[in-house]
N, C-alpha and C positions, 0 to 999 in steps of 0.2 A: 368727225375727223376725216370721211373719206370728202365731204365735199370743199372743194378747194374756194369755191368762190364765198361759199358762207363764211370759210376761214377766215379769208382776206378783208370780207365786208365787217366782220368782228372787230379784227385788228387795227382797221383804218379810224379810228374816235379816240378821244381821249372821255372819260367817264367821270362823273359827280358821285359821290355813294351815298345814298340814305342813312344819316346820321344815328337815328334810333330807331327801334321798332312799332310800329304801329299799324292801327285797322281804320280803315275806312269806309263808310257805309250812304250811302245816298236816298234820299227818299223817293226820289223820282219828280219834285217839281223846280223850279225854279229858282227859289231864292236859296241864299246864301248857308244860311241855318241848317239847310233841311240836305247837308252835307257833313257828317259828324266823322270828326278825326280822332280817335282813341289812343292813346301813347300805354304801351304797357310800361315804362318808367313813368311816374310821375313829375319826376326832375328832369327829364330829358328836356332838352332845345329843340323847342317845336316849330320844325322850320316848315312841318306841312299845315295847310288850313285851307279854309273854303275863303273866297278872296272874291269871284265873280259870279257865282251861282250857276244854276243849270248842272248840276253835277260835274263841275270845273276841281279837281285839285291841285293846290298850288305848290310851290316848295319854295321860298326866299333860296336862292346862292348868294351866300355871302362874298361874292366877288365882283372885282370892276372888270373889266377885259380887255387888253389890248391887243390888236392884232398891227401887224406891220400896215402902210398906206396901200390903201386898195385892194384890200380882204378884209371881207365879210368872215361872218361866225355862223355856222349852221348848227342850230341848237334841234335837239331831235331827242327821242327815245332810242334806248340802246338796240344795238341793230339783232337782229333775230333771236329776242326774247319776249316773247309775249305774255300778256301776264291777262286769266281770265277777269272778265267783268271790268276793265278798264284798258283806255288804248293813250300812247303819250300824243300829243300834238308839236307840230314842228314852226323853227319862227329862224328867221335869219334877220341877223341883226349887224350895223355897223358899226362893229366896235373897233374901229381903228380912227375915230373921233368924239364916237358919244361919251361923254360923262355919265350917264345914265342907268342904272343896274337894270337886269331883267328878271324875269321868274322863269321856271322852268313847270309849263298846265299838262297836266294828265285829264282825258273826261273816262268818266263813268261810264259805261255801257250798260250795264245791269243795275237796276234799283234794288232795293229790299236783298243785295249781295253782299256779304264781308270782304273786304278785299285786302289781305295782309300786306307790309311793306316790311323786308327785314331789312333790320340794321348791316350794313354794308353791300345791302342791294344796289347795282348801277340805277340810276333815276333819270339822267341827264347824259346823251354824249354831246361832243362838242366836232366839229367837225369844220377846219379853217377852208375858205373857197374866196377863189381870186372874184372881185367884184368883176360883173359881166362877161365871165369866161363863159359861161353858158351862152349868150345872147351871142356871142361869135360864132355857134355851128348854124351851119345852114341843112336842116334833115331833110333827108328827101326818100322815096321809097324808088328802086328799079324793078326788072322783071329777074324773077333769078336764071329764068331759063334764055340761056345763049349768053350769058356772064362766066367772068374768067372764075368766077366763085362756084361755080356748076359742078364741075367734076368732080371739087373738093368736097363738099355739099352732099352730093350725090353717094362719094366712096364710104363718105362715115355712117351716111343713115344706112346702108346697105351692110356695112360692117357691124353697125349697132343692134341688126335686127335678125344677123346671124350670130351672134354674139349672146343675143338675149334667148333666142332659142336653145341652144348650147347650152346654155346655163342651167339648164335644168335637165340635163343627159349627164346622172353619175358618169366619172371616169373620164368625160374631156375635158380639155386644159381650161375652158370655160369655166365648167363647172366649178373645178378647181379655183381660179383666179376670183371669181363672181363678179369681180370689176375689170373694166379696160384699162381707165386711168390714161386716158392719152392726154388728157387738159393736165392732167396732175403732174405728169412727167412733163408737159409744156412740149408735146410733140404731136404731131399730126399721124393719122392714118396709116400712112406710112414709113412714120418711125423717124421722119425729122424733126429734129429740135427747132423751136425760138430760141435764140440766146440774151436775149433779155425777158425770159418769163420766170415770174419772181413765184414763191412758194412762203413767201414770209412778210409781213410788215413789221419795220420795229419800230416804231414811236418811241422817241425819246420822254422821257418821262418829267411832270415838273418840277423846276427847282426853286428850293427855298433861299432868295438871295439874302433875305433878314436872317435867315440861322446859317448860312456860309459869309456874311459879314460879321456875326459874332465870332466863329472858328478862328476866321481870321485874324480878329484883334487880339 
């Protein structure tokens, strides 16, 4: 809760949830098989399985995706959740023309590991990105020293490192405080604001036009 950018990086996806619960276990070679998916429902809708081997697991999303002309889908694992013995893999797709579904791959990292998946576990974020918005920055690296960035630069490390000392002296305000929090308040060193730094994302959530066309009628 105190870190503000994890917050943010959280908030920015929209999320898949793992339908039902199940384990999954890898044997550690190649093929397909040697990938075993365990559902503790046996009626459940088994949307995960082994599809391309190498300790790949898969999960079908039952959906097609459209995005508006000229955005891309960043399909990814949910952002700072890690989950032992397996890592998600990421794919960017254009769905603002393909017909085409996709899958959402998890690989294995550990063989001979159980790896549980609960039912309404995130599995999938979805993350919309304007095609070739990236390929428009130009990055370049300067010197910090003699930039108008220096001072600023200079005052917070020098504040953060009497800050952190503090912090362990019962009885000052440090101590007290344990955090500065100047990204949190969106204010600098000195106590000035950005007036457009945000402390919230809110993602609109999806809607069901086939159950607001039945309301309707």
């Amino acid at each position: 809760r105190r870190c503000l950018p994890l917050m943010m990086a959280n908030q920015s996806e929209w999320w898949i949830l793992n339908n039902s619960t199940f384990t999954v276990e890898w044997e550690g070679n190649r093929h397909a098989p040697a990938l075993r998916v365990r559902y503790a429902d046996e009626n459940a809708r088994r949307a995960a399985f082994s599809n391309f081997g190498h300790g790949v697991l898969t999960f079908h999303l039952p959906y097609l995706f459209r995005t508006p002309p000229g955005w891309d889908l960043l399909v990814r694992g949910p952002a700072n959740l890690p989950k032992d013995g397996i890592t998600a893999l990421s794919g960017l797709i254009e769905t603002d023309w393909t017909s085409a579904f996709f899958t959402m791959n998890w690989q294995v990292t550990r063989p001979h590991h159980p790896i549980e998946f609960r039912a309404g576990e995130p599995v999938c974020a979805l993350v919309p990105q304007r095609r070739d918005e990236l390929t428009r920055f130009r990055p370049e690296t300067t010197p910090l020293a003699g930039s108008p960035e220096e001072a600023g630069y200079r005052a917070f490390s020098a504040s953060r490192d009497r800050f952190s000392e503090e912090r362990l002296i019962p009885g000052t305000r440090a101590h007290q405080q344990q955090f500065q929090r100047h990204y949190l308040r969106g204010e600098n060193h000195h106590g000035e604001r950005f007036p457009e730094h945000r402390r919230k994302v809110d993602l609109q959530p999806f809607t069901d036009r086939a159950l607001n066309a039945e309301e309707k009628e």
